[in-house]
N, C-alpha and C positions, 0 to 999 in steps of 0.2 A: 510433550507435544513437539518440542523444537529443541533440537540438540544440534548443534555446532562441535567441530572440534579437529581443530590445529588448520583451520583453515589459513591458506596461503593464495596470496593472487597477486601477481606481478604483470605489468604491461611495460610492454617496449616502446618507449616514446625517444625515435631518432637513436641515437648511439647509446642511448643511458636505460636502464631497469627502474621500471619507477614501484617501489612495492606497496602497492596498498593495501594489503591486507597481510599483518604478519602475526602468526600461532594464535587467530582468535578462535578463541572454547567457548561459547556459552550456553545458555537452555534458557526453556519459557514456558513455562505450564499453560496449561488452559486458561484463555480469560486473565491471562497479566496485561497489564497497562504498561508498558516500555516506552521512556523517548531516549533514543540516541541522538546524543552530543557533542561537539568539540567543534574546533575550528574548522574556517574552510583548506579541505584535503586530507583531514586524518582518517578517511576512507567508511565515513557513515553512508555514503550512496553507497560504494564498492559494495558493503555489509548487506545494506537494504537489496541490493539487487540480488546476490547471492540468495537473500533469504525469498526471494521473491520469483527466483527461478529464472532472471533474465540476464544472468551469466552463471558459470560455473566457474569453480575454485581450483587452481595448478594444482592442489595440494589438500588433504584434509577430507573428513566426512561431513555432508550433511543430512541428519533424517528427520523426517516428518513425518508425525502420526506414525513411527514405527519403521518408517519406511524408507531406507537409503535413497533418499530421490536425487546425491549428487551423482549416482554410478546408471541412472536410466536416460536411455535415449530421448532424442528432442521430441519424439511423438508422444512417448508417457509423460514428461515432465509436460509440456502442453494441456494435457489431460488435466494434470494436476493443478495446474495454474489457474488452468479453466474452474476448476469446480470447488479447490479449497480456499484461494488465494484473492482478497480485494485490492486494488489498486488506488490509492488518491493521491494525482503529483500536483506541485503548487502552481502550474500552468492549465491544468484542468485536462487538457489532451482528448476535448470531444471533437468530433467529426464535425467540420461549419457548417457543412450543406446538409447535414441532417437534423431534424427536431429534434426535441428533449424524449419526447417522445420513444422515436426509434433511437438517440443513441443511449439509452436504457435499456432499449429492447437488443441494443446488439450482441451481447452476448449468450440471449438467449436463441439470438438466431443462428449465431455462429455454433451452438450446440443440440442446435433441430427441434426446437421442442416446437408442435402446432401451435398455432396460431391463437386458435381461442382462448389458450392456455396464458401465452403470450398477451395476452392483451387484460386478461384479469389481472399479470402478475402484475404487467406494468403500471398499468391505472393503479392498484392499490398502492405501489410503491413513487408514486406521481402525489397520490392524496395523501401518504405517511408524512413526505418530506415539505409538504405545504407547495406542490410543484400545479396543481391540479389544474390552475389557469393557462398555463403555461407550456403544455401539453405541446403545444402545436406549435412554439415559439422556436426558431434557432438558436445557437449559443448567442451572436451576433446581436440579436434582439432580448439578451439577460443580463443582469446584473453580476457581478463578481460573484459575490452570495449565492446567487440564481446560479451559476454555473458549474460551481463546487457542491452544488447541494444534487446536481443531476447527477454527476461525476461520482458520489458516492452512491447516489443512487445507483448509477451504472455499478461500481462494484461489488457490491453487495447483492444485487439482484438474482447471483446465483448462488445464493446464501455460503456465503467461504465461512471457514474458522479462526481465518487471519485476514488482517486489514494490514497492509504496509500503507503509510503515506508519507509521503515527502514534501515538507513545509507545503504541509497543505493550507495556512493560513498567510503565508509570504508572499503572496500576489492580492492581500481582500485587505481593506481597512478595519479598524479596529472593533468595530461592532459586527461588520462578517465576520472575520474570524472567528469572534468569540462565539459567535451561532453553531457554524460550522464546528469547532471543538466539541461547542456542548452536542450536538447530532453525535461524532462519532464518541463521547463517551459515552453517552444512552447507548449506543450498540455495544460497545464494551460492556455498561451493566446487563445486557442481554447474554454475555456468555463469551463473545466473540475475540480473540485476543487482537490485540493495538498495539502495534509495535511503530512509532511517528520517528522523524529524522526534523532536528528542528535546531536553527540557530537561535532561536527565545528562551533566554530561561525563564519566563513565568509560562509558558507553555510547557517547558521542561517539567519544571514544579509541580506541575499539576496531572503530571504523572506517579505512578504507586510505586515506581523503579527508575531510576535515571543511570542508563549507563554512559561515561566519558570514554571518548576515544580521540587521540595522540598519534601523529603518525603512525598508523595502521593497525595498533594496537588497543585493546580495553585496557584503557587505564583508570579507570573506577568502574567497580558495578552496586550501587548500592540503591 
């Protein structure tokens, strides 16, 4: 499903080359559990983002589902992002002035689907995630827990085949968290692959694959 290979990515920061990402290969079948590991800067965001469509790589291929999607313009990879790809960062990143609600619903609107449609997906996926009272409520008016749990909901509402998230339990205390984990591993055992960026190793753990990364390189994959 996810093949990586001899990716390279370097950013110019002031007079120096900072490289973040150097000759990383890797692959991920359907439905793998993945967390990526290492200290802060061995380029697990760089990786997550690349995988995730929200940069491109100086160097290297990457294909999805068959599909070289590092060589397609910003309006396919868009597409892509749109309809295979979930999103959860450990900031949550909803829209304040919108309900739980609509920002669930927004990427179904940013892809046009009516309305009526719109509002069955949402509601069921408001009542999946235990959101159902809360409908109407701003982020503002949520819990951390509450917050991370619309956020995936947001992501997944366009049913992707991949979930990237970035510590997505590094902003919740210790009993969110572990909610939220367990949510996004029930959608893993639905099928969906999980690929997490995490400074925890018992959240590492309790993934089926921990890959370490080292200045900008995998240095374990096991």
């Amino acid at each position: 499903m996810i093949s990586l290979q001899h990716i390279e990515r370097v950013f110019q920061v002031g007079d120096e080359e900072v490289h973040a990402l150097r000759d990383v290969s890797m692959t991920a079948a359907g439905g793998e559990y993945i967390a990526i590991m290492g200290p802060s800067g061995s380029g697990k965001s760089s990786l997550l983002n690349i995988l995730g469509l929200l940069d491109r790589p100086d160097s290297g291929s990457y294909e999805l589902d068959g599909v070289k999607v590092s060589e397609l313009d910003e309006k396919e990879q868009a597409r892509i992002r749109r309809h295979k790809i979930g999103f959860v960062f450990q900031f949550f990143h909803l829209v304040p002035r919108l309900t739980a609600f609509d920002n669930i619903a927004l990427p179904l609107m940013l892809a046009g689907m009516k309305q009526d449609e719109r509002q069955e997906r949402v509601t069921a996926a408001l009542a999946a995630f235990g959101l159902a009272n809360r409908a109407q409520h701003r982020p503002d008016q949520l819990s951390g827990g509450q917050r991370q749990r619309v956020a995936i909901a947001r992501a997944t509402i366009m049913q992707p085949s991949v979930i990237l998230a970035d510590e997505p339990t590094g902003n919740l205390d210790r009993n969110a968290g572990i909610e939220v984990v367990e949510i996004l591993e029930e959608l893993n055992h639905q099928g969906i692959t999980l690929i997490i960026v995490t400074h925890d190793p018992e959240l590492g753990k309790r993934a089926r694959r921990q890959i370490l990364m080292v200045d900008g390189r995998i240095e374990d994959d096991r």
